[in-house]
C-alpha positions as CSV (number, residue, x, y, z in Angstrom):
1,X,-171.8,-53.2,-75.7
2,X,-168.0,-53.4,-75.2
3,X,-166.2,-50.0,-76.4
4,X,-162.3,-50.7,-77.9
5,X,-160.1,-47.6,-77.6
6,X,-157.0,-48.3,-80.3
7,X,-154.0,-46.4,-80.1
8,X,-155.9,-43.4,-79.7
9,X,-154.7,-39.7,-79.1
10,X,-155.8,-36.1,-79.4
11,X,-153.2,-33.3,-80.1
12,X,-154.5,-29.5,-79.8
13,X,-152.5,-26.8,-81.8
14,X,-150.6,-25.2,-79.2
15,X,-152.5,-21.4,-77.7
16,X,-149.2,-20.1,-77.1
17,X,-148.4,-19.3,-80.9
18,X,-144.7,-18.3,-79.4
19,X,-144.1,-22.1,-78.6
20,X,-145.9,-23.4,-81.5
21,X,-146.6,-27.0,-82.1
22,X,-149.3,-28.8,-80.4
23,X,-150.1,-30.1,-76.9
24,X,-151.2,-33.8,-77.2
25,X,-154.6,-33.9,-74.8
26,X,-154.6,-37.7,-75.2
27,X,-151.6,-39.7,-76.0
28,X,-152.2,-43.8,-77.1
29,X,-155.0,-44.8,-75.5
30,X,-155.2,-49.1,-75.9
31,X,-158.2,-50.0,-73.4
32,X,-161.1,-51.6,-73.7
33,X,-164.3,-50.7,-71.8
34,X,-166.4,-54.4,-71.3
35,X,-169.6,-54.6,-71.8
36,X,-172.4,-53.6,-69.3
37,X,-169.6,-52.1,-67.2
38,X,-169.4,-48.5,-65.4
39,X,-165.8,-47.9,-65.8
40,X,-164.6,-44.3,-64.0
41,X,-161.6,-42.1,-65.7
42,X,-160.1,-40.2,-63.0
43,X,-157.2,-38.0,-62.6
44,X,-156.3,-34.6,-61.8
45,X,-157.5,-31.4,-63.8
46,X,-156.2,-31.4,-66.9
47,X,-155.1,-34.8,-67.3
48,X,-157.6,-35.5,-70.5
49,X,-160.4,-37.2,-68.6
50,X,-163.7,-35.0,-70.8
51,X,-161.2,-35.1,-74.0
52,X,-161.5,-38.9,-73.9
53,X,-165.2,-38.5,-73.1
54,X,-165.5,-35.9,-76.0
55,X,-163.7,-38.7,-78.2
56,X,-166.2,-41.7,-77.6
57,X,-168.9,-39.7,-77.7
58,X,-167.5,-38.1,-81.1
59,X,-167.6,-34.5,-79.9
60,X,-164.3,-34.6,-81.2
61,X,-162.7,-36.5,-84.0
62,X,-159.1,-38.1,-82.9
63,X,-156.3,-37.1,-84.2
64,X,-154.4,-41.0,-84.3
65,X,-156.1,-44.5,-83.6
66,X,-159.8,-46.0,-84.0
67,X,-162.8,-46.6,-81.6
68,X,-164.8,-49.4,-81.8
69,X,-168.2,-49.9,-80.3
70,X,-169.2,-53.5,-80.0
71,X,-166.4,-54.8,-82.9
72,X,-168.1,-51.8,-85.3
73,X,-165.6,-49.1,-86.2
74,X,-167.3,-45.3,-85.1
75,X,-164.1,-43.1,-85.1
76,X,-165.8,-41.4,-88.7
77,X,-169.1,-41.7,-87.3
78,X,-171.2,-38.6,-86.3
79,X,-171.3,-37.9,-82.9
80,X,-175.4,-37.9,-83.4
81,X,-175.8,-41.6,-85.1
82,X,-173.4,-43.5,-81.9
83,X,-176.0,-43.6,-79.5
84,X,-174.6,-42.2,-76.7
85,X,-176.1,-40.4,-74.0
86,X,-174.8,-37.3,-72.6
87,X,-175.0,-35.8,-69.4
88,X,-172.4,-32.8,-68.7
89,X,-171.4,-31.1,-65.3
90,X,-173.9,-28.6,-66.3
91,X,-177.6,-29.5,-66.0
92,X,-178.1,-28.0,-69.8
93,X,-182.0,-27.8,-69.3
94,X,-184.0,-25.5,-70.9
95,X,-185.4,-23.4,-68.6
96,X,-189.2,-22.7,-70.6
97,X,-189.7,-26.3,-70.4
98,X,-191.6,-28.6,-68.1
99,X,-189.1,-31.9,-67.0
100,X,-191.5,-33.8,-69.3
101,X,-190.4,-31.5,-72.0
102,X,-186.7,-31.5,-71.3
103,X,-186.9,-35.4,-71.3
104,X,-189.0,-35.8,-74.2
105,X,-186.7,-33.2,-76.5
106,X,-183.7,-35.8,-77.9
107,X,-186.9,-38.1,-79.1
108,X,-188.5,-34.6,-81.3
109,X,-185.5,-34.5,-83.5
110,X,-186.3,-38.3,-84.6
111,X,-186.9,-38.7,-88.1
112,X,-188.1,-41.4,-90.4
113,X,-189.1,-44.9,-89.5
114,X,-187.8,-43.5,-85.8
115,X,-189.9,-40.7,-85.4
116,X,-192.4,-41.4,-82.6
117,X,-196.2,-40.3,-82.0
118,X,-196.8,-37.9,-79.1
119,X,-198.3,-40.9,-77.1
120,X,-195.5,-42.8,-77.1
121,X,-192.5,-40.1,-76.9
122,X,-194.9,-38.9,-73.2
123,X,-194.5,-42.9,-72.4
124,X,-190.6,-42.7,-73.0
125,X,-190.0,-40.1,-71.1
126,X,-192.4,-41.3,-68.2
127,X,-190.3,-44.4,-67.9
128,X,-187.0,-42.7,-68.1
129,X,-188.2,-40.5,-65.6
130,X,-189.3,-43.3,-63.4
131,X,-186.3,-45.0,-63.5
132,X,-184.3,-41.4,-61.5
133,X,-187.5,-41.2,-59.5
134,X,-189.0,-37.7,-60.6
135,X,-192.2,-39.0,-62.3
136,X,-193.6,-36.6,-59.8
137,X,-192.2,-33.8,-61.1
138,X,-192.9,-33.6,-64.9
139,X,-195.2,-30.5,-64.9
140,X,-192.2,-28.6,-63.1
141,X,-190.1,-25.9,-64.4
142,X,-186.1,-26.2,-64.1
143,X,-186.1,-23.4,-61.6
144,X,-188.5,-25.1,-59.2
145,X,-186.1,-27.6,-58.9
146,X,-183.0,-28.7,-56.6
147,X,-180.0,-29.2,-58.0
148,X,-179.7,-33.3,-57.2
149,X,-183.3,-33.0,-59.1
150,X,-182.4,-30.9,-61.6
151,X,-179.2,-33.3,-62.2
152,X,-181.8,-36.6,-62.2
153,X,-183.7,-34.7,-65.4
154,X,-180.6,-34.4,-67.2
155,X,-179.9,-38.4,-66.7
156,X,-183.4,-38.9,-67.5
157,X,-183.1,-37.1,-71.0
158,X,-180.0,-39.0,-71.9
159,X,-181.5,-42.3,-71.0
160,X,-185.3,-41.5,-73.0
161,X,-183.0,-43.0,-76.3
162,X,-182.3,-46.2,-74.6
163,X,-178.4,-45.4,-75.4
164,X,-175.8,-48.3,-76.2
165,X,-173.5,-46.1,-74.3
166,X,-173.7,-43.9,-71.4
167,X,-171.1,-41.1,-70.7
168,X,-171.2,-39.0,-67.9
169,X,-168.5,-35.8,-67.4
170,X,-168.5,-34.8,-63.7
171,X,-172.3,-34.9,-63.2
172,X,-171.8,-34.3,-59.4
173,X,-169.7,-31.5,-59.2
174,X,-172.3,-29.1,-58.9
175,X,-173.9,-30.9,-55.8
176,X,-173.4,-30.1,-52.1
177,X,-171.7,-33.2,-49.9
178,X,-175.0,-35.2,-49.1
179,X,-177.0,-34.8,-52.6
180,X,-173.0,-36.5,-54.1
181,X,-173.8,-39.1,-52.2
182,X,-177.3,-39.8,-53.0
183,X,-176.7,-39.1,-56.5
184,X,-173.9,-41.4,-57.0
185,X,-175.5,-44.1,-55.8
186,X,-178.8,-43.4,-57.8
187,X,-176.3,-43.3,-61.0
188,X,-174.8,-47.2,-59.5
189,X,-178.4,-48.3,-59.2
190,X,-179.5,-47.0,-62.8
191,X,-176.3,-48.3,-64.8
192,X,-177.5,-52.1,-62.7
193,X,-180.4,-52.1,-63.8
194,X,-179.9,-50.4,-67.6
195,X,-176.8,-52.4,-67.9
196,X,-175.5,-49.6,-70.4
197,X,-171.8,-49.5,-71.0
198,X,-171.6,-46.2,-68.9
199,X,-168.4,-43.8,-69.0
200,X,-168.0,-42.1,-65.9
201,X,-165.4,-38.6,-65.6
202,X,-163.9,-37.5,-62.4
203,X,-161.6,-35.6,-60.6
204,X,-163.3,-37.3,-57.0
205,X,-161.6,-40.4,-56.2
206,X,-163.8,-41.3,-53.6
207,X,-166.8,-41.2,-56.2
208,X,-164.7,-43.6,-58.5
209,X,-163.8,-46.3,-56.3
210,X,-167.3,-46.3,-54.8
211,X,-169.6,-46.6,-57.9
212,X,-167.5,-48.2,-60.4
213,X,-166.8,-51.6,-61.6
214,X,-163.2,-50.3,-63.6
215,X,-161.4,-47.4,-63.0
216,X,-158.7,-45.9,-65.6
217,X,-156.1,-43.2,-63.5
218,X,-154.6,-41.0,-66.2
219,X,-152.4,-37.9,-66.0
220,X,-150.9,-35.7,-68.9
221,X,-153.0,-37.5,-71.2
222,X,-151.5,-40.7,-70.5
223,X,-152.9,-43.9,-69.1
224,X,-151.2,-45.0,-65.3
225,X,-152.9,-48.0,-64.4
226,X,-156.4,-49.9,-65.2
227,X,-158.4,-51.9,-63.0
228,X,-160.8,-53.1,-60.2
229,X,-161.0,-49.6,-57.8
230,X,-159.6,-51.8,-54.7
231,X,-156.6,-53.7,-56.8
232,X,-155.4,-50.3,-58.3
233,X,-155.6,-49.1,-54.5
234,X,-153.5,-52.4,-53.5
235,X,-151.5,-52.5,-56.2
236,X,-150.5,-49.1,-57.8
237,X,-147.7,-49.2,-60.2
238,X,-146.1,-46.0,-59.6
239,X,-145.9,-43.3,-57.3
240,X,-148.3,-40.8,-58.8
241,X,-151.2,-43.6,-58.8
242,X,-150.4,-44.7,-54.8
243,X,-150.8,-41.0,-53.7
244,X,-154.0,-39.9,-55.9
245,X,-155.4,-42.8,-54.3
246,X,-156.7,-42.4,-50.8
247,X,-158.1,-41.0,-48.3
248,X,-156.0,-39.6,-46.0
249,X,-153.4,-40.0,-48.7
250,X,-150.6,-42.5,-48.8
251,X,-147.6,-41.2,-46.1
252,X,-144.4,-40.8,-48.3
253,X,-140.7,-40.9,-47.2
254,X,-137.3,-40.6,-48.4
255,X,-135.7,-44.2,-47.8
256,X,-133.0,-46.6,-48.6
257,X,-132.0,-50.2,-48.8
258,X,-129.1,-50.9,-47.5
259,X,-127.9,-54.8,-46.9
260,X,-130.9,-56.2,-47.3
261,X,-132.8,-53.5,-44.4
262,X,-135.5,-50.8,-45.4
263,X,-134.6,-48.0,-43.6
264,X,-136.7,-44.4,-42.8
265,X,-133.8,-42.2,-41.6
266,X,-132.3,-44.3,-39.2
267,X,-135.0,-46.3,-38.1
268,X,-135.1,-50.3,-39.5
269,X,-138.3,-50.3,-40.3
270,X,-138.5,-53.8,-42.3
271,X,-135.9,-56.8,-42.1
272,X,-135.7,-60.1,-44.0
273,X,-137.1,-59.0,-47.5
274,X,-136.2,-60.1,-50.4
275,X,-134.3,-57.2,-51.9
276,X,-130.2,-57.1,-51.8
277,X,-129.3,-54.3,-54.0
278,X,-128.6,-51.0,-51.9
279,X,-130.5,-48.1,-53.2
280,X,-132.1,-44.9,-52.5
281,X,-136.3,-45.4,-52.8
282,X,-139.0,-43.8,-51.6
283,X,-141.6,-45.5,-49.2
284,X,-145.2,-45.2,-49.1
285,X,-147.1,-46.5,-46.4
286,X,-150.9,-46.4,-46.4
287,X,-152.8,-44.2,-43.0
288,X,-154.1,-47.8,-42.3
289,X,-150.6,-49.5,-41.9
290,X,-149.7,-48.0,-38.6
291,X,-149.8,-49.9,-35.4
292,X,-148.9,-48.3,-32.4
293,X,-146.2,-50.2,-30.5
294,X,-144.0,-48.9,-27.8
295,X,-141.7,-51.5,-29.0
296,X,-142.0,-50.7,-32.6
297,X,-139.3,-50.1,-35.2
298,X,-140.5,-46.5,-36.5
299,X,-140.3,-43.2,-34.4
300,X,-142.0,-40.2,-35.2
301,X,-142.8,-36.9,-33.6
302,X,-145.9,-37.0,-31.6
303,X,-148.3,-34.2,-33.0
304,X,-152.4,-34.9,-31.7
305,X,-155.3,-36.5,-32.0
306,X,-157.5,-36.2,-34.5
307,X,-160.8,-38.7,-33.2
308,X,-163.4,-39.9,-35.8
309,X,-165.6,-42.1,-33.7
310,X,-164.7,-45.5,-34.2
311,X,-161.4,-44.5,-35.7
312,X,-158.6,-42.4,-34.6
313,X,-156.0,-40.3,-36.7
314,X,-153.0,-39.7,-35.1
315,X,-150.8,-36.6,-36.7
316,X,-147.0,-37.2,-35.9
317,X,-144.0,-35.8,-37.7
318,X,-140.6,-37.4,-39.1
319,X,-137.3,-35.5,-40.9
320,X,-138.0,-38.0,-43.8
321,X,-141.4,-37.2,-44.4
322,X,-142.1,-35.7,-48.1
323,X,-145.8,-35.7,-47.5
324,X,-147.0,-31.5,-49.2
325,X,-148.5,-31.4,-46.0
326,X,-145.4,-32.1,-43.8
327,X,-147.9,-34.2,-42.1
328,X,-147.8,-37.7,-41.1
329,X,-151.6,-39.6,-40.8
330,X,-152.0,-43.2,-39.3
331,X,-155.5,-44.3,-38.8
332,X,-155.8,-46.7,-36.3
333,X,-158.7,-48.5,-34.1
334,X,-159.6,-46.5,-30.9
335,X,-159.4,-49.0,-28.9
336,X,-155.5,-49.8,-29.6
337,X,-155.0,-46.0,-28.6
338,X,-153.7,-46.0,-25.3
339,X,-151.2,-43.5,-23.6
340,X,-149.7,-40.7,-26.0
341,X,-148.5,-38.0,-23.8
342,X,-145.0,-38.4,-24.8
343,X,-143.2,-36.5,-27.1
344,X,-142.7,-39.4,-29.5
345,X,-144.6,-42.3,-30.9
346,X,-143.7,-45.5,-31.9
347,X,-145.6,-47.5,-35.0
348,X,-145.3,-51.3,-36.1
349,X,-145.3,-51.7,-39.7
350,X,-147.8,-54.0,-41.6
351,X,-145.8,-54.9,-44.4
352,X,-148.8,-55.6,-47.1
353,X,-149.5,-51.6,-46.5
354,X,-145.7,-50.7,-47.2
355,X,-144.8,-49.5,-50.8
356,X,-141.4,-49.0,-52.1
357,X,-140.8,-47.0,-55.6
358,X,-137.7,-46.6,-57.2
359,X,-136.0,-42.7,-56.4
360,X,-135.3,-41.9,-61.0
361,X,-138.5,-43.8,-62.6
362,X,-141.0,-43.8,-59.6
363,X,-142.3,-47.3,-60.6
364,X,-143.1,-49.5,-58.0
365,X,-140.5,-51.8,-56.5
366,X,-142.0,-55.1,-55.5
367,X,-141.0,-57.1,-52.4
368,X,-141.9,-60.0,-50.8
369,X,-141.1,-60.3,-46.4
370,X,-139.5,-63.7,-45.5
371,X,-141.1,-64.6,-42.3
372,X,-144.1,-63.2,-42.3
């Protein structure tokens, strides 16, 4: 089932009773969510990710615009009659019940020609626990649990309903390194084989691009950019999207064009593009764009080594840097690592890896290189 956001926004009265007026949480949201997907809202803290979450689920009613699920209008409806399933950043399990209980509870408050026997409400939640792989554990108590397992019975109880939509709000934050891992990829196999229209929230944009089919990067409450996890990290439309994505993050400079050059500093660093109008920008250039060239265009400050197996990161320092970490990072194959004792380091430029953004707006500037 496809899930229409229309123009919607969510203002908050302001805390601050000295400032007054309100703080808009979500601001004109227009998106739609297709079908079957597992579409990822990511942005920093703050930025209105579990507000959005809160809307579609109906948690909390919107203060402009309408949500449609499948071409019905739900923005009046009760959060309890959508069918949505919820699973929170907190487990939320009671800790007298059994897993079997915890699953089974949502299908209890059923009423009327819903309301299930015993028999079938223990087969329910059997197959929903089958489905996250703890059918073993249904005579357990919370507290005997892990935390990736306690996590799996929290997915399990959201799924027992057979939701039209499932919405998720950091469900791995709690999680050490390894059990993210495992878990995210248990939530990819489960939304494949439910094919439930699944809402995913993070902060992690590792998580994001790994798992889901869409991803929506917001900040202040505003939408930046919507699409497929590797063409937003491609193709980012402004500044603040190139650097979320990333890891290491995107290398930015101070920069200028000037007679149809891109210049770093004083260093040339592309020629023959098709850009004429002298102007200040800044230049991004992804860790993966660097080619280490004695001959090459771009000098930087040797700094170390940083080796990663099959990859190395080289650290190396420029004036024009504006990286917060002061850093440069340019991960390049081992083997093209060869003698790095001096001071400085040259780098070759692939072009497709080069970014420019314009100095006021910080919209991207597109180019195209003539001759390759």
């Amino acid at each position: 089932m496809n899930i229409v956001l229309e123009h919607l926004t969510k203002r908050f009265p302001n805390r601050n009773k000295k400032l007054g007026g309100e703080v808009t949480a979500v601001n004109d949201f227009d998106f739609e969510i297709p079908d079957g997907t597992l579409v990822g809202l990511l942005g920093p803290s703050g930025c209105g990710k579990s507000t959005t979450l809160n809307l579609i689920s109906g948690l909390e009613k919107p203060t402009e615009g309408r949500i449609y699920f499948g071409g019905s209008d739900v923005t009046s409806l009760p959060a309890q009659d959508r069918g949505v399933g919820l699973v929170f950043q907190s487990y939320a399990l009671y800790p007298h019940l059994t897993v079997l209980d915890n699953i089974k509870f949502p299908l209890e408050n059923l009423r009327g020609a819903d309301k299930l026997t015993k028999e079938e409400m223990n087969s329910r939640a059997l197959e929903a626990a089958k489905l996250v792989q703890i059918d073993q554990l249904m005579e357990r108590k919370p507290s005997e649990l892990s935390g990736g397992q306690q996590q799996r019975v929290a997915i399990a109880r959201a799924l027992v309903k057979t939701p039209r939509v499932l919405l998720l709000d950091e469900p791995l934050s709690n999680l050490d390194a390894r059990l993210r891992l495992q878990t995210r990829e248990e939530i990819r196999r489960i939304q494949r084989e439910t094919k439930i229209t699944t809402v995913f929230v993070t902060h992690d944009q590792e998580e994001a691009m790994s798992i889901c089919d869409l991803i929506v990067v917001m900040k202040d409450g505003e939408m930046m950019q919507m699409g497929k996890p590797q063409d937003v990290y491609d193709d980012p439309v402004n500044l603040f999207v190139a650097k979320f994505l990333g890891t290491p993050p995107i290398n930015v400079f101070s920069g200028k064009i000037k007679n149809g050059m891109l210049y770093i500093g004083k260093d040339v660093i592309l020629t023959s593009f098709d850009l004429t109008e002298d102007k200040d920008v800044y230049v991004a250039i992804r860790p993966e764009g660097f080619i280490p060239d004695p001959n090459g265009p771009f000098k930087c400050e040797m700094g170390r080594l940083e080796v990663m197996g099959r990859d190395v990161s080289i650290v190396s320092f420029h004036d024009n840097n504006l990286n917060d970490s002061g850093l440069i990072r340019s991960i390049v194959d081992a083997d093209d690592v060869t003698d790095l004792s001096a001071d400085d380091i040259r780098f070759s430029l692939k072009p497709h890896k080069v970014l420019l953004f314009d100095k006021d707006t910080q919209e991207r500037i597109r180019f195209e290189v003539r001759n390759g």
